[in-house]
PDB file of N, H, CA, C and O in Angstrom:
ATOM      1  N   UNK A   1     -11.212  13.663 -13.836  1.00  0.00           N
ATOM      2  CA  UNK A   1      -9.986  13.361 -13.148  1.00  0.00           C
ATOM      3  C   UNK A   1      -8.823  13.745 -14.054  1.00  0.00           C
ATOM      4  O   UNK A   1      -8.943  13.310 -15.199  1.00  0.00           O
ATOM      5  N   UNK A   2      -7.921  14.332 -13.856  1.00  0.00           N
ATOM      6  H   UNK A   2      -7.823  14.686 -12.926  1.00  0.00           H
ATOM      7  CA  UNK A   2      -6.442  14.811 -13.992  1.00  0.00           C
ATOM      8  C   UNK A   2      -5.409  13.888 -13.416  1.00  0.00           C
ATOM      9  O   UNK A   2      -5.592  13.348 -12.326  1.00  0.00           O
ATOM     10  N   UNK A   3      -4.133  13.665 -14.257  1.00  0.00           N
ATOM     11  H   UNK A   3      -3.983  14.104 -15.143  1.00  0.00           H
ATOM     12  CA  UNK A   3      -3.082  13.171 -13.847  1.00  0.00           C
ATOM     13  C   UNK A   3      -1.913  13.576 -13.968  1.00  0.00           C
ATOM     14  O   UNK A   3      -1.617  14.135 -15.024  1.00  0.00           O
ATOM     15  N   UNK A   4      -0.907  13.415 -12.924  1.00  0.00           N
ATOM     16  H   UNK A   4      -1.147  12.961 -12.066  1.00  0.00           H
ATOM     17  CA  UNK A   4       0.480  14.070 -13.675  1.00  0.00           C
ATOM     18  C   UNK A   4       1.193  12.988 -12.952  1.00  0.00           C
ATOM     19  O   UNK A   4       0.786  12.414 -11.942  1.00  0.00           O
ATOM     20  N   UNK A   5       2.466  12.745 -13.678  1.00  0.00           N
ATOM     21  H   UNK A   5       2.797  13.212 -14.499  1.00  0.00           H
ATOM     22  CA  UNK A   5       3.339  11.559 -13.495  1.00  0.00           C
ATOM     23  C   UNK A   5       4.987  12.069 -13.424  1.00  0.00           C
ATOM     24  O   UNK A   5       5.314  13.089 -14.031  1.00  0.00           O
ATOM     25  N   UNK A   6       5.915  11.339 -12.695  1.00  0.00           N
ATOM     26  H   UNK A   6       5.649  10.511 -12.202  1.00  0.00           H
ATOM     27  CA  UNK A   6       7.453  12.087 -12.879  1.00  0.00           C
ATOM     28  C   UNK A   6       8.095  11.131 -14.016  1.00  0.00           C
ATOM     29  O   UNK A   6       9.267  11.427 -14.247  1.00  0.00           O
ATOM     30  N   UNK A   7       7.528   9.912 -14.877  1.00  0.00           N
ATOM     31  H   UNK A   7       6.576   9.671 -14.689  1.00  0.00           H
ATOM     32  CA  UNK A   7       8.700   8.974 -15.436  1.00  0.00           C
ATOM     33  C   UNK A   7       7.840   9.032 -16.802  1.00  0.00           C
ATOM     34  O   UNK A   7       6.790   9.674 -16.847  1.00  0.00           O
ATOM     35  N   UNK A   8       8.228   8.489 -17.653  1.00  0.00           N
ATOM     36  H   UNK A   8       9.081   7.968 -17.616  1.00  0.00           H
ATOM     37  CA  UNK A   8       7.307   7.911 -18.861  1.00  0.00           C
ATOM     38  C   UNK A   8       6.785   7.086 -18.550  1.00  0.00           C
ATOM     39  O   UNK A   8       5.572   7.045 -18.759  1.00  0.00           O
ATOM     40  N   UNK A   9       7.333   6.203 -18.008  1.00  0.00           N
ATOM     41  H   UNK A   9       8.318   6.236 -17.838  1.00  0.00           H
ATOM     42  CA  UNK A   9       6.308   4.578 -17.709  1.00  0.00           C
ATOM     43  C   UNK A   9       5.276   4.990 -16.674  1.00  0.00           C
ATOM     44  O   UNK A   9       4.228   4.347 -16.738  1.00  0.00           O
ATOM     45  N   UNK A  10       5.346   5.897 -15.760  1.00  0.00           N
ATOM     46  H   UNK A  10       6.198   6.419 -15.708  1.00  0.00           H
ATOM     47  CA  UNK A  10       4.064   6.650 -15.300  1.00  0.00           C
ATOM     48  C   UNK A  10       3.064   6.981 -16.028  1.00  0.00           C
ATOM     49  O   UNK A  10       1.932   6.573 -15.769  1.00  0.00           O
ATOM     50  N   UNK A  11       3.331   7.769 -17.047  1.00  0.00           N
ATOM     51  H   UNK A  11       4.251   8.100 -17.257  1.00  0.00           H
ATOM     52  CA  UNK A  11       2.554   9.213 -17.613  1.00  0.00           C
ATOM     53  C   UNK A  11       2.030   8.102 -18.878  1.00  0.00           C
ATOM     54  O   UNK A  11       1.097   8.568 -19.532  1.00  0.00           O
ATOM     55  N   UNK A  12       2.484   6.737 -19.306  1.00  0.00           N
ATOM     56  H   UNK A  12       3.242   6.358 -18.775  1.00  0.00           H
ATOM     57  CA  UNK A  12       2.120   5.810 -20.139  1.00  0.00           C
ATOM     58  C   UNK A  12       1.024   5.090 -19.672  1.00  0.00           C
ATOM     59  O   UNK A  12       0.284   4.732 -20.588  1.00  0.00           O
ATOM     60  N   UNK A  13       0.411   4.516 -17.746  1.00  0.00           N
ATOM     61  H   UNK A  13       1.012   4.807 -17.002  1.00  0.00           H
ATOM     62  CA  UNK A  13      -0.180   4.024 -16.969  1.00  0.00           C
ATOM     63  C   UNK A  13      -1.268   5.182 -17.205  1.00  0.00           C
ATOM     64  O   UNK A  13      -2.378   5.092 -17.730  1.00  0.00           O
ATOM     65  N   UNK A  14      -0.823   5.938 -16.833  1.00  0.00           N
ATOM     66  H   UNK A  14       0.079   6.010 -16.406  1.00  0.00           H
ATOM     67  CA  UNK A  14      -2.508   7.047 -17.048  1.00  0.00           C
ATOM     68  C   UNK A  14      -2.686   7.383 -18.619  1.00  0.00           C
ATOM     69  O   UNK A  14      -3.633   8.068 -19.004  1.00  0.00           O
ATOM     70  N   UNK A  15      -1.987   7.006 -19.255  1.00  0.00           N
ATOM     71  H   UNK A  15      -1.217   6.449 -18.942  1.00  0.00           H
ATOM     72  CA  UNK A  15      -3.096   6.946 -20.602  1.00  0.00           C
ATOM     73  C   UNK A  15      -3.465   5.696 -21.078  1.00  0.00           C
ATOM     74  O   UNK A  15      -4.169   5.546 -22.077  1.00  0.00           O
ATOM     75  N   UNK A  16      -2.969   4.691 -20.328  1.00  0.00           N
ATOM     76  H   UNK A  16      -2.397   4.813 -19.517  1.00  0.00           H
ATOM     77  CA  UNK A  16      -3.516   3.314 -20.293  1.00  0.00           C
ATOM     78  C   UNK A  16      -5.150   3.150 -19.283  1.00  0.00           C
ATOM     79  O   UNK A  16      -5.794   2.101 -19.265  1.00  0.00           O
ATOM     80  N   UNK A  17      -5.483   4.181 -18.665  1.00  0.00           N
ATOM     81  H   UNK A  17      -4.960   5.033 -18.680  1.00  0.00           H
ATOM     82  CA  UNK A  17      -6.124   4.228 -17.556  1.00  0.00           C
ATOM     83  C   UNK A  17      -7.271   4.739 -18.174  1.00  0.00           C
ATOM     84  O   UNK A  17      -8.389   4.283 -17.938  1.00  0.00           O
ATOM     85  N   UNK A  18      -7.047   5.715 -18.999  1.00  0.00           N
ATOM     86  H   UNK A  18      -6.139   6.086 -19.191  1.00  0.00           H
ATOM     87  CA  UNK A  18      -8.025   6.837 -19.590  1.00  0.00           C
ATOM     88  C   UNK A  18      -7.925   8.127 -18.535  1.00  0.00           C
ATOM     89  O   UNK A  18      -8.907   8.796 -18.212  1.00  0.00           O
ATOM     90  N   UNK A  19      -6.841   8.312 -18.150  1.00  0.00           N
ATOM     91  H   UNK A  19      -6.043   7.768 -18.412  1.00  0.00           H
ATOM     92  CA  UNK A  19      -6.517   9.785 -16.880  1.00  0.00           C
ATOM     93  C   UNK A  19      -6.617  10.522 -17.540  1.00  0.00           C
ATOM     94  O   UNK A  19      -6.114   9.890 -18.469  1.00  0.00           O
ATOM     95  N   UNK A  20      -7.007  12.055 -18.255  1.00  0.00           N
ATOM     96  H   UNK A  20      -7.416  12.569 -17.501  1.00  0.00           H
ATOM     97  CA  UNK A  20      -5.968  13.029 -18.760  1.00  0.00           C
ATOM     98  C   UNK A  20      -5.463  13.527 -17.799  1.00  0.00           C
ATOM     99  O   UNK A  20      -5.783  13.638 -16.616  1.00  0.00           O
ATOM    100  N   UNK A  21      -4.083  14.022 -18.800  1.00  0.00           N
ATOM    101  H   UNK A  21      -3.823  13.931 -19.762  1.00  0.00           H
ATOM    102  CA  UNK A  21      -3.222  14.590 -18.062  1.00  0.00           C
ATOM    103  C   UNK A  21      -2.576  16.005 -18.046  1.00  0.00           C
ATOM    104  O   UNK A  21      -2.690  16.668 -19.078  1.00  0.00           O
ATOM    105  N   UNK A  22      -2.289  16.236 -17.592  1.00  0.00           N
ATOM    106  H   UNK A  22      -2.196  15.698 -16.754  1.00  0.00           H
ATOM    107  CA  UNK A  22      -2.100  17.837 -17.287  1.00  0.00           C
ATOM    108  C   UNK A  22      -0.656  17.993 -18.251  1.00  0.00           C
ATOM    109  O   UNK A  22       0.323  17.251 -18.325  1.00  0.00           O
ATOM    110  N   UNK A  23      -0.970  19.260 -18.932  1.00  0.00           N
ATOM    111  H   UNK A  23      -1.765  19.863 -18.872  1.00  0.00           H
ATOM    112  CA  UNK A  23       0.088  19.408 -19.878  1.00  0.00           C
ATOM    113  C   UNK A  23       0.946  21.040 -19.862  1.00  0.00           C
ATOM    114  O   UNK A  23       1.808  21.464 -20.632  1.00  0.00           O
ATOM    115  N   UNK A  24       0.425  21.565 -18.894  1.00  0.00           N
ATOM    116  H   UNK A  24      -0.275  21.221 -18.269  1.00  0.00           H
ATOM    117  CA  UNK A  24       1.004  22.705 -18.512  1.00  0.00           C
ATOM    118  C   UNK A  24       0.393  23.174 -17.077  1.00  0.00           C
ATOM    119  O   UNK A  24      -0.813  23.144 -16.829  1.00  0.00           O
ATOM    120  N   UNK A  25       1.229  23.539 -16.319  1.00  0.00           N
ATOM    121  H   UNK A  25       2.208  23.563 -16.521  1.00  0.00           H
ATOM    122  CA  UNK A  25       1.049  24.721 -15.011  1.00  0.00           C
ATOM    123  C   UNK A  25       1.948  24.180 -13.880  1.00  0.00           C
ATOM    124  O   UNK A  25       3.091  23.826 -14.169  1.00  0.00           O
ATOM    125  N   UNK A  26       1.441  24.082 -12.433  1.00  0.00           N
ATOM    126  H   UNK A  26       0.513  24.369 -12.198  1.00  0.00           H
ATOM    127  CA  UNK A  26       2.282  23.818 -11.929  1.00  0.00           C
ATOM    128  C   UNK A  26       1.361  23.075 -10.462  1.00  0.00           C
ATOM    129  O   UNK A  26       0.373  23.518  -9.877  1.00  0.00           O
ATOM    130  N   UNK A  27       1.983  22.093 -10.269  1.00  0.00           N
ATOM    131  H   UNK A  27       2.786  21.733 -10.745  1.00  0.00           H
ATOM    132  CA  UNK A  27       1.530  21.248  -9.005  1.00  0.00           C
ATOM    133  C   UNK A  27       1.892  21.747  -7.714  1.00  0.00           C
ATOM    134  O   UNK A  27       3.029  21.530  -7.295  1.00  0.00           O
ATOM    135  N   UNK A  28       0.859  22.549  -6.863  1.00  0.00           N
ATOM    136  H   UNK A  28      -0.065  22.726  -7.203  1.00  0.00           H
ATOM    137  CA  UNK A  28       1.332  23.014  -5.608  1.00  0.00           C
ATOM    138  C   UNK A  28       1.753  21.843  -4.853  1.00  0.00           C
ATOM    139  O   UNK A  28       1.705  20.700  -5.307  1.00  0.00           O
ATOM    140  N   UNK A  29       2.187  22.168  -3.632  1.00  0.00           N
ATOM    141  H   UNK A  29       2.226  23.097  -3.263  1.00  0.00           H
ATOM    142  CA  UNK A  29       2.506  21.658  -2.593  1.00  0.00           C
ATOM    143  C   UNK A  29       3.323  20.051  -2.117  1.00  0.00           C
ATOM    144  O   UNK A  29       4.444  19.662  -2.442  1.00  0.00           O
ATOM    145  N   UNK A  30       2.450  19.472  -1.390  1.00  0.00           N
ATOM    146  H   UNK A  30       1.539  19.788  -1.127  1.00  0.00           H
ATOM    147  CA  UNK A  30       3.591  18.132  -1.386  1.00  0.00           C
ATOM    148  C   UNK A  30       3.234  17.491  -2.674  1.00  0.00           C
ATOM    149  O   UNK A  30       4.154  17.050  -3.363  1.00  0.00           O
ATOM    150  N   UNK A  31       2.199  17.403  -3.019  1.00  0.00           N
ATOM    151  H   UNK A  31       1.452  17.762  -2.459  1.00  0.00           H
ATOM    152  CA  UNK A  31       2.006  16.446  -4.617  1.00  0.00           C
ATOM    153  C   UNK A  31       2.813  16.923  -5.675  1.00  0.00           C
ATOM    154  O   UNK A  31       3.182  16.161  -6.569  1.00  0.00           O
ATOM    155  N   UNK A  32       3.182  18.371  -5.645  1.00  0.00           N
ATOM    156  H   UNK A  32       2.883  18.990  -4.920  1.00  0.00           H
ATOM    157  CA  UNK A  32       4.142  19.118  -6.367  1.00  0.00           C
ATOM    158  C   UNK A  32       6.008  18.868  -6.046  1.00  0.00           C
ATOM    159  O   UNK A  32       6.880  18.903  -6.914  1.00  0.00           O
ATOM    160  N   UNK A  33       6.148  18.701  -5.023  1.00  0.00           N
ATOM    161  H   UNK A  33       5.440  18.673  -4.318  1.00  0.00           H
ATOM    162  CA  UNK A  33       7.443  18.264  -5.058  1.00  0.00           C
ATOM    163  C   UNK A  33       8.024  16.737  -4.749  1.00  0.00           C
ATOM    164  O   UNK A  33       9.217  16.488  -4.574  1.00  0.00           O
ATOM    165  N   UNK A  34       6.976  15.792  -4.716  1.00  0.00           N
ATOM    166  H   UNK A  34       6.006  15.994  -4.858  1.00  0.00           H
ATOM    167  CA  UNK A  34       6.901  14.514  -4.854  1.00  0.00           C
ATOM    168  C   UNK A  34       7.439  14.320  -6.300  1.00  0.00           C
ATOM    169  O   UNK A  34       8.491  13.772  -6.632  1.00  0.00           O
ATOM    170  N   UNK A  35       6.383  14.954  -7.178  1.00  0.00           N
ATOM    171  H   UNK A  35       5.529  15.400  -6.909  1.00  0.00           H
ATOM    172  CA  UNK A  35       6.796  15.001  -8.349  1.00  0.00           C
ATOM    173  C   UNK A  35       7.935  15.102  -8.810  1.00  0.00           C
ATOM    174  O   UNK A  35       8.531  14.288  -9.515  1.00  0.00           O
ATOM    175  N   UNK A  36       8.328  16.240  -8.379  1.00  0.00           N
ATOM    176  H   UNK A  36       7.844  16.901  -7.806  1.00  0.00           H
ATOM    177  CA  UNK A  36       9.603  16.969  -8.869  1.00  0.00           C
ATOM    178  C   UNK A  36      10.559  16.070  -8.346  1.00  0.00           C
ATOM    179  O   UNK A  36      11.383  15.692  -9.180  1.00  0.00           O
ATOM    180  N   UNK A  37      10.745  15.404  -6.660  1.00  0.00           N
ATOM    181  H   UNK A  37      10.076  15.711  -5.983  1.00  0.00           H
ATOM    182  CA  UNK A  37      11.849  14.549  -6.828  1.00  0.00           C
ATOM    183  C   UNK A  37      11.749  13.502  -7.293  1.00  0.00           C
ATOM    184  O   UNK A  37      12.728  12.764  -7.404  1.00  0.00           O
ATOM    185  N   UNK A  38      10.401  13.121  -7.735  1.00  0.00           N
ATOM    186  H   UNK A  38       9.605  13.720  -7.645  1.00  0.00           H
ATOM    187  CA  UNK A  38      10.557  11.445  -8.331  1.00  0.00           C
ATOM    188  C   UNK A  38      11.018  11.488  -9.561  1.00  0.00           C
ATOM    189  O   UNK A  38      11.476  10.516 -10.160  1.00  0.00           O
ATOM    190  N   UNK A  39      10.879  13.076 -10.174  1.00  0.00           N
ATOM    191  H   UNK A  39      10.507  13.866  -9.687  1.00  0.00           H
ATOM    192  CA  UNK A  39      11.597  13.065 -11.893  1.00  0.00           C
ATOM    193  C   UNK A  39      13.189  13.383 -11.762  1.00  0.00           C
ATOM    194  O   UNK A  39      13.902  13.256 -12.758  1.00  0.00           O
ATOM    195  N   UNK A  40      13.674  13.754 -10.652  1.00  0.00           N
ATOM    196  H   UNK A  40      13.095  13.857  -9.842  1.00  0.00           H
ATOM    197  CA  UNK A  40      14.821  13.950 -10.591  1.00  0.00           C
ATOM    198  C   UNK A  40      15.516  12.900 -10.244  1.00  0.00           C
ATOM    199  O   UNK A  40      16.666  12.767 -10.663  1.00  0.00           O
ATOM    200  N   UNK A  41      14.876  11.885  -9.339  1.00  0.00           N
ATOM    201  H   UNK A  41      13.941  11.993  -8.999  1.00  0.00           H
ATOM    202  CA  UNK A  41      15.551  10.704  -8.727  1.00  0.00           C
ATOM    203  C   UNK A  41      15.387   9.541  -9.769  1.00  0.00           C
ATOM    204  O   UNK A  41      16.052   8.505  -9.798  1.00  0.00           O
ATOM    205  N   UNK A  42      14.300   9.937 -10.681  1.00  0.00           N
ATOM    206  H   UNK A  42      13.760  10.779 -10.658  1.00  0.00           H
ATOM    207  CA  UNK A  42      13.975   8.971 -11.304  1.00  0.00           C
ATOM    208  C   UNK A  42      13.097   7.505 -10.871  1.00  0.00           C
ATOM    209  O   UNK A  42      13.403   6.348 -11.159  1.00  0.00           O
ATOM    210  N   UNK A  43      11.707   8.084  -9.946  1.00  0.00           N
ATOM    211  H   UNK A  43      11.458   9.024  -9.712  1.00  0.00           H
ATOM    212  CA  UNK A  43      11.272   7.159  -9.276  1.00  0.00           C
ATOM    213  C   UNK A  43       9.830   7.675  -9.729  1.00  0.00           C
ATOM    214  O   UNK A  43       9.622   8.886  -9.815  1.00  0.00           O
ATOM    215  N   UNK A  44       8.712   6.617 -10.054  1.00  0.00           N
ATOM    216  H   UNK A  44       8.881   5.634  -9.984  1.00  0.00           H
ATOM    217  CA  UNK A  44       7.498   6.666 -10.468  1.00  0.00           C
ATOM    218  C   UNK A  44       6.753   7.501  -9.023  1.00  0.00           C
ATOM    219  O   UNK A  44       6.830   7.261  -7.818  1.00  0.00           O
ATOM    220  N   UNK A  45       6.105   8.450  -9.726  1.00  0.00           N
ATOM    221  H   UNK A  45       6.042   8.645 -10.705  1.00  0.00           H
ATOM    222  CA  UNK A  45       5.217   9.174  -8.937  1.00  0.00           C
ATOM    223  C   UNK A  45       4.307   9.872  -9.916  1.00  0.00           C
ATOM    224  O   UNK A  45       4.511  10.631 -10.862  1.00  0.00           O
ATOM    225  N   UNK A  46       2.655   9.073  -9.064  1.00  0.00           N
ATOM    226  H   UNK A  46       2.488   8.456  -8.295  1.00  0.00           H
ATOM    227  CA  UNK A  46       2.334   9.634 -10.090  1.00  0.00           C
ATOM    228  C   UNK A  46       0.918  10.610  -9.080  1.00  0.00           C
ATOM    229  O   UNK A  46       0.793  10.270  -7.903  1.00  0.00           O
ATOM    230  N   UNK A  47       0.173  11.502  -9.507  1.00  0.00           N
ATOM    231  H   UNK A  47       0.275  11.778 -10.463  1.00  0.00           H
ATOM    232  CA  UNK A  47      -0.917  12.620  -8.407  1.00  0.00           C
ATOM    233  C   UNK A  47      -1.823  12.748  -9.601  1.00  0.00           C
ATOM    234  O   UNK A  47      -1.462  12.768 -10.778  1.00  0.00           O
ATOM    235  N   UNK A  48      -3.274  12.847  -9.050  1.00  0.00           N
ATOM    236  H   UNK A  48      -3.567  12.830  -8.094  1.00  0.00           H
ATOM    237  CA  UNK A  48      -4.802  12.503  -9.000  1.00  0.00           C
ATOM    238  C   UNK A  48      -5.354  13.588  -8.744  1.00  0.00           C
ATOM    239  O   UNK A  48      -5.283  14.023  -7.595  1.00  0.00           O
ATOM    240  N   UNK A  49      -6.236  14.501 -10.029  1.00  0.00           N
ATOM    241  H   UNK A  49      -6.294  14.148 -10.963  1.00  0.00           H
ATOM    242  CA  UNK A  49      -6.781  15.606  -9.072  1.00  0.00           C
ATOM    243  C   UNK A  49      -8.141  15.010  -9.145  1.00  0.00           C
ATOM    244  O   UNK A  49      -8.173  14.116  -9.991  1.00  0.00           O
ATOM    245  N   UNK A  50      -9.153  15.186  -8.607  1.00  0.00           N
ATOM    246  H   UNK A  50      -9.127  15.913  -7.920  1.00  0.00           H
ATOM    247  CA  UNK A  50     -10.385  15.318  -9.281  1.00  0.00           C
ATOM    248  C   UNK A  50     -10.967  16.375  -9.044  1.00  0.00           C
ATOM    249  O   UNK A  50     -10.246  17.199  -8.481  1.00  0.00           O
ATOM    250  N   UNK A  51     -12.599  16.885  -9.364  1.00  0.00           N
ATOM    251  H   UNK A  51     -13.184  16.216  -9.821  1.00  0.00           H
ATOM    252  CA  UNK A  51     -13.129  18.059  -9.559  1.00  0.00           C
ATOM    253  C   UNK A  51     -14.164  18.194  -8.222  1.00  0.00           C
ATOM    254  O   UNK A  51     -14.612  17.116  -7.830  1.00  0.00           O
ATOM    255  N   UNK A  52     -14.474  19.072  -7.684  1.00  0.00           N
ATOM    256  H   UNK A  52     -14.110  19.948  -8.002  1.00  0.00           H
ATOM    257  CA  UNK A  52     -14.998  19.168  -6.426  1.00  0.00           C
ATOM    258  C   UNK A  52     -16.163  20.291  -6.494  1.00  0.00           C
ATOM    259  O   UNK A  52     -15.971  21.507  -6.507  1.00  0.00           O
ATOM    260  N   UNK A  53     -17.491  19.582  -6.539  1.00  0.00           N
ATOM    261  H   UNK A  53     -17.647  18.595  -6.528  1.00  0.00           H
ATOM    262  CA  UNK A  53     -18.207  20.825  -6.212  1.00  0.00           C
ATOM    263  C   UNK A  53     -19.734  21.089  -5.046  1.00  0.00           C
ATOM    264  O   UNK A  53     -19.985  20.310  -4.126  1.00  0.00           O
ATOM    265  N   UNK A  54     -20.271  21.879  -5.253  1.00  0.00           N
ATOM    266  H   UNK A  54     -20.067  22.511  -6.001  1.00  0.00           H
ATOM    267  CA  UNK A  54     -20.896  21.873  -4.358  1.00  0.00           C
ATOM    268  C   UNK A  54     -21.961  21.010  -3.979  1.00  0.00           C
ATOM    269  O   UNK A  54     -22.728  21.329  -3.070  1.00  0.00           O
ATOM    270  N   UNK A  55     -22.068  19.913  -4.622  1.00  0.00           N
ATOM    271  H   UNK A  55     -21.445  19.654  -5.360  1.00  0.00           H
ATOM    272  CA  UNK A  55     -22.956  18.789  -4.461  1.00  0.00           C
ATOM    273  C   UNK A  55     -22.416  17.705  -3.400  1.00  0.00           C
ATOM    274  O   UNK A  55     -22.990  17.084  -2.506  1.00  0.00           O
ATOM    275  N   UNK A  56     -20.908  17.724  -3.912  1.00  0.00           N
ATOM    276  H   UNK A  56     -20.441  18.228  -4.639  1.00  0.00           H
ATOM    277  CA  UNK A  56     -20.138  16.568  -3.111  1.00  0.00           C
ATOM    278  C   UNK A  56     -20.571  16.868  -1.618  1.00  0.00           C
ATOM    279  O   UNK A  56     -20.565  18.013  -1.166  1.00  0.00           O
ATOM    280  N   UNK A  57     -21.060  15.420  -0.663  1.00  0.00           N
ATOM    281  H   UNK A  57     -21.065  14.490  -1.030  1.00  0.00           H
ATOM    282  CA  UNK A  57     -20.993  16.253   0.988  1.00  0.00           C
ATOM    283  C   UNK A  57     -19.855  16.581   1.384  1.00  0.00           C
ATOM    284  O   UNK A  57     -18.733  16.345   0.936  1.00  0.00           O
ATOM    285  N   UNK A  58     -20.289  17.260   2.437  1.00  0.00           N
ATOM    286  H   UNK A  58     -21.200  17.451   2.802  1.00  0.00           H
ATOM    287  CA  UNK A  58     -19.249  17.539   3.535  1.00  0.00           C
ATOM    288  C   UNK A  58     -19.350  17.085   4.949  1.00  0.00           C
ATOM    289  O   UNK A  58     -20.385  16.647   5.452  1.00  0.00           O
ATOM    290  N   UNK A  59     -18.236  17.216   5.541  1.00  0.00           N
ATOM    291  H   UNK A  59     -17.396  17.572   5.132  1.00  0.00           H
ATOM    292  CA  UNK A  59     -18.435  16.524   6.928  1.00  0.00           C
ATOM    293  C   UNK A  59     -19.120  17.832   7.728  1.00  0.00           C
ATOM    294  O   UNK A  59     -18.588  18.922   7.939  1.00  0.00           O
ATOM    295  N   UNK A  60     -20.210  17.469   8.035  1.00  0.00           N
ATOM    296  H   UNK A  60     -20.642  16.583   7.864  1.00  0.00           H
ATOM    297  CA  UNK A  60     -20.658  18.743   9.505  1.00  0.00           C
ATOM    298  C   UNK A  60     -19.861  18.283  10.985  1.00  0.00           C
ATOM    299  O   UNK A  60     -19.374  17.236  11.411  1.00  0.00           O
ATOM    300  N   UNK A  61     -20.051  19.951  11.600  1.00  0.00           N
ATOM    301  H   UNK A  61     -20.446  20.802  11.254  1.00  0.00           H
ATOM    302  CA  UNK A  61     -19.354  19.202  12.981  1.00  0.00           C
ATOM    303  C   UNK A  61     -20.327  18.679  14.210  1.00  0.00           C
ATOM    304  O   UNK A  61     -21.455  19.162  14.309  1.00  0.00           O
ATOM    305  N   UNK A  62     -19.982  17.937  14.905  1.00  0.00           N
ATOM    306  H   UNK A  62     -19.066  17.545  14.825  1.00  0.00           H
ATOM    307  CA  UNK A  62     -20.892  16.968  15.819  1.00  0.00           C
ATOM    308  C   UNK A  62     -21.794  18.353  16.405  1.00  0.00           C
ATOM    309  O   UNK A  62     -22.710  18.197  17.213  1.00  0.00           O
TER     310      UNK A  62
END
């Protein structure tokens, strides 16, 4: 699991957690600009990746 946070007191919770956290690239989409306004507004936001592979199920269709 991966973490990225917009505040310090965020990005302090996931290393209280044992998260690592992402220290370079860039967060697509809405988890990506959640981010970006919670560091601009100054509001805790924090996004969860985890790792996905071909073991995990999947939903089949009916």
């Amino acid at each position: 699991m991966w973490g990225v946070a917009s505040t310090r007191m965020s990005r302090n919770q996931l290393d209280d957690a044992g998260i690592q956290q992402i220290q370079q690239g860039i967060v697509p989409g809405i988890a990506g600009y959640l981010i970006a306004e919670g560091e601009r507004r100054g509001l805790d936001v924090t996004a969860c990746w985890l790792s996905a592979t071909r073991c995990t199920p999947t939903r089949e269709p009916l």
